[in-house]
SEDOTOR-392027 format. One record per residue (C-alpha): residue number from 1; y, x, z; chain. Coordinates in nm, 2 decimals, always signed. Example, Ala and Ser with C-alpha at 12.3 -4.5 7.8 and 13.67 -1.06 7.14 Angstrom:
<sites>
k 1; north -0.45; east +1.23; up +0.78; c A
k 2; north -0.11; east +1.37; up +0.71; c A
</sites>
This chain:
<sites>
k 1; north +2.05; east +0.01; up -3.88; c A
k 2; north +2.09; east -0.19; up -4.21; c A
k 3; north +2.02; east +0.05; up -4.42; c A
k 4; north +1.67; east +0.15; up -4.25; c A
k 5; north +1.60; east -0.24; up -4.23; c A
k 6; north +1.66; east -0.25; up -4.62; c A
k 7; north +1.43; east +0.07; up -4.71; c A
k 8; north +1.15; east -0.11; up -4.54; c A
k 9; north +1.24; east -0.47; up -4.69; c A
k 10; north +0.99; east -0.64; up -4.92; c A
k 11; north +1.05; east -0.63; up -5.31; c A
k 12; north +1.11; east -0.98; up -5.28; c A
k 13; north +1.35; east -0.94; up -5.06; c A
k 14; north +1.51; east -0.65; up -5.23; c A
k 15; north +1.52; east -0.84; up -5.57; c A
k 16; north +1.65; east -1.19; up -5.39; c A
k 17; north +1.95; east -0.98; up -5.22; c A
k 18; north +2.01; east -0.79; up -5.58; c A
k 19; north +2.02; east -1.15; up -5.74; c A
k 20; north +2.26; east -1.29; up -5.46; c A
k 21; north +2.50; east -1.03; up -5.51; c A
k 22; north +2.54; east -1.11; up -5.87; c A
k 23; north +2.76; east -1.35; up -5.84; c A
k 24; north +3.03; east -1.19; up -5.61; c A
k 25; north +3.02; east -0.90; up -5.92; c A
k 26; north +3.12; east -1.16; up -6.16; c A
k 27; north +3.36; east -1.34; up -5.96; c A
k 28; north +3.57; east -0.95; up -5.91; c A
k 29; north +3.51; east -0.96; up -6.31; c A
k 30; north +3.65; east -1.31; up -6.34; c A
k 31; north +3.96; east -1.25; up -6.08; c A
k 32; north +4.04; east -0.92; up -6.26; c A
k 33; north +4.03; east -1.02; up -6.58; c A
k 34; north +3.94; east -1.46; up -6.63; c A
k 35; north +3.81; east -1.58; up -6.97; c A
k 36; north +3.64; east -1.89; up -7.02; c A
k 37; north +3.29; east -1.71; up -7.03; c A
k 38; north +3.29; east -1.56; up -6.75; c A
k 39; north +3.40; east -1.91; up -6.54; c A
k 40; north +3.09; east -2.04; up -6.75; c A
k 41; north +2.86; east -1.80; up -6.61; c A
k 42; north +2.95; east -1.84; up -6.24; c A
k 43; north +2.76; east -2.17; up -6.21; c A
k 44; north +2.42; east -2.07; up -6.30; c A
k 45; north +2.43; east -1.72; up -6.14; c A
k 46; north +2.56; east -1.94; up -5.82; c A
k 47; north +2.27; east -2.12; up -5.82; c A
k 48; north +1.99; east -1.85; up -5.91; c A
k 49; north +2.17; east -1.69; up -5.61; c A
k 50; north +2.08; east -1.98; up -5.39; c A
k 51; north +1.71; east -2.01; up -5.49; c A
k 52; north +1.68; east -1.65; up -5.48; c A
k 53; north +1.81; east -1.65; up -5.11; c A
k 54; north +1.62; east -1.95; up -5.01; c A
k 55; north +1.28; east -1.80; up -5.18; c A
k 56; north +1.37; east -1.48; up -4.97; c A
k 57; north +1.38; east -1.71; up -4.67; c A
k 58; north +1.06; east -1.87; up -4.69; c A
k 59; north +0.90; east -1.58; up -4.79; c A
k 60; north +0.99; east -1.42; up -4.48; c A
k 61; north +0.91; east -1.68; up -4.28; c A
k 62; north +0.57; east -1.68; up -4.47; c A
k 63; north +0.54; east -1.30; up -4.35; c A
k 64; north +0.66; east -1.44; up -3.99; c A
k 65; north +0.35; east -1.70; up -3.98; c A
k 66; north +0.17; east -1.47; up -4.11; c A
k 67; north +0.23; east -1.23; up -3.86; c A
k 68; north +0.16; east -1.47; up -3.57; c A
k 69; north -0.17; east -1.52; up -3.71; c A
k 70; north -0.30; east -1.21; up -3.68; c A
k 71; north -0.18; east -1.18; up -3.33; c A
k 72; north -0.34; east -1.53; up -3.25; c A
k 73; north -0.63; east -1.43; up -3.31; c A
k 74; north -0.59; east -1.15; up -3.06; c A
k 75; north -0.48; east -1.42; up -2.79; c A
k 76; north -0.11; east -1.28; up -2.82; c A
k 77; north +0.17; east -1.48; up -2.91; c A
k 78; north +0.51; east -1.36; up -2.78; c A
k 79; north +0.85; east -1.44; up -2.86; c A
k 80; north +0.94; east -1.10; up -2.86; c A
k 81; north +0.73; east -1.03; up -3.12; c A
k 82; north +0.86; east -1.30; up -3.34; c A
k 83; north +1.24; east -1.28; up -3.33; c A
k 84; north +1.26; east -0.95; up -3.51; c A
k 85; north +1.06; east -1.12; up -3.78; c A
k 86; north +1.27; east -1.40; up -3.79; c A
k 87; north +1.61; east -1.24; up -3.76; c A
k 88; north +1.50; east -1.01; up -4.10; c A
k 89; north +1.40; east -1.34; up -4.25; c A
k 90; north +1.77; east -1.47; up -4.19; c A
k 91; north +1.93; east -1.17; up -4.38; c A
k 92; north +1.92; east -1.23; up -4.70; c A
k 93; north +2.02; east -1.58; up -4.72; c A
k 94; north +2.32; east -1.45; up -4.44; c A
k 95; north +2.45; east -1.23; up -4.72; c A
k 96; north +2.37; east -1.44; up -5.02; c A
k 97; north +2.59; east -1.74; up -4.87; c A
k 98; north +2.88; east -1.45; up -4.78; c A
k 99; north +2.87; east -1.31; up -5.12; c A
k 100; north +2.91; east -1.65; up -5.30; c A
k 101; north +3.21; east -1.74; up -5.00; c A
k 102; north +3.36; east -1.43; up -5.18; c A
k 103; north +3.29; east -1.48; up -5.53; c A
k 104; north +3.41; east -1.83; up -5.52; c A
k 105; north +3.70; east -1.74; up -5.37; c A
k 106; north +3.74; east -1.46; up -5.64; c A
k 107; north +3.70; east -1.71; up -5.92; c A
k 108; north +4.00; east -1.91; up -5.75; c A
k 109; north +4.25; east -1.64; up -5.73; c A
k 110; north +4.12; east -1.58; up -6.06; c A
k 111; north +4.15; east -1.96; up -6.18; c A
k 112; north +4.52; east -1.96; up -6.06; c A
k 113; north +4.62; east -1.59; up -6.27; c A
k 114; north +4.41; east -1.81; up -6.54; c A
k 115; north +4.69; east -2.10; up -6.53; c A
</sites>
């Protein structure tokens, strides 16, 4: 079921869950094998991560509202209709906030090889 929700995702969406995974790759680099540079680059990829999963969130809301004003104008507005829209607008940031939970707990195993 994922995978046939993902083929029909946007390219926004596609391109804000590629970013959000970024930083769980670099925290497995950083718990395999810590230097100091790759430490330094978990912050910024961190936070692209979150803007990335919060601009795929408003973006799918924006398709949401979008949505429900085309069917307005038809005199149809039902729940049903929305909450699909909604629950693919929760995905990304879902597996955006998972995959930094990982990659931060990476970078700790990683921090205490590091020590």
């Amino acid at each position: 079921m994922l995978m046939g929700e993902l083929a029909q995702a946007s390219i926004a969406a596609k391109l804000g869950l590629l970013i959000g995974m970024a930083p769980l790759v670099m925290g497995v680099l950083y718990a395999i094998r810590p230097t100091e540079r790759r430490l330094a680059l978990m912050r910024p990829l961190s936070l692209a991560a979150i803007f990335a999963a919060l601009c795929t969130l408003f973006a799918g809301f924006a398709g949401v509202l979008q949505g429900i004003g085309h069917s307005a104008s038809l005199g149809i507005v039902s729940l049903r209709a929305i909450a699909p829209g909604l629950a693919e607008a929760f995905i990304p940031i879902f597996l955006a906030f998972a995959a930094q939970t990982v990659a931060w707990l990476c970078v700790a195993v990683g921090l205490r090889r590091h020590v």
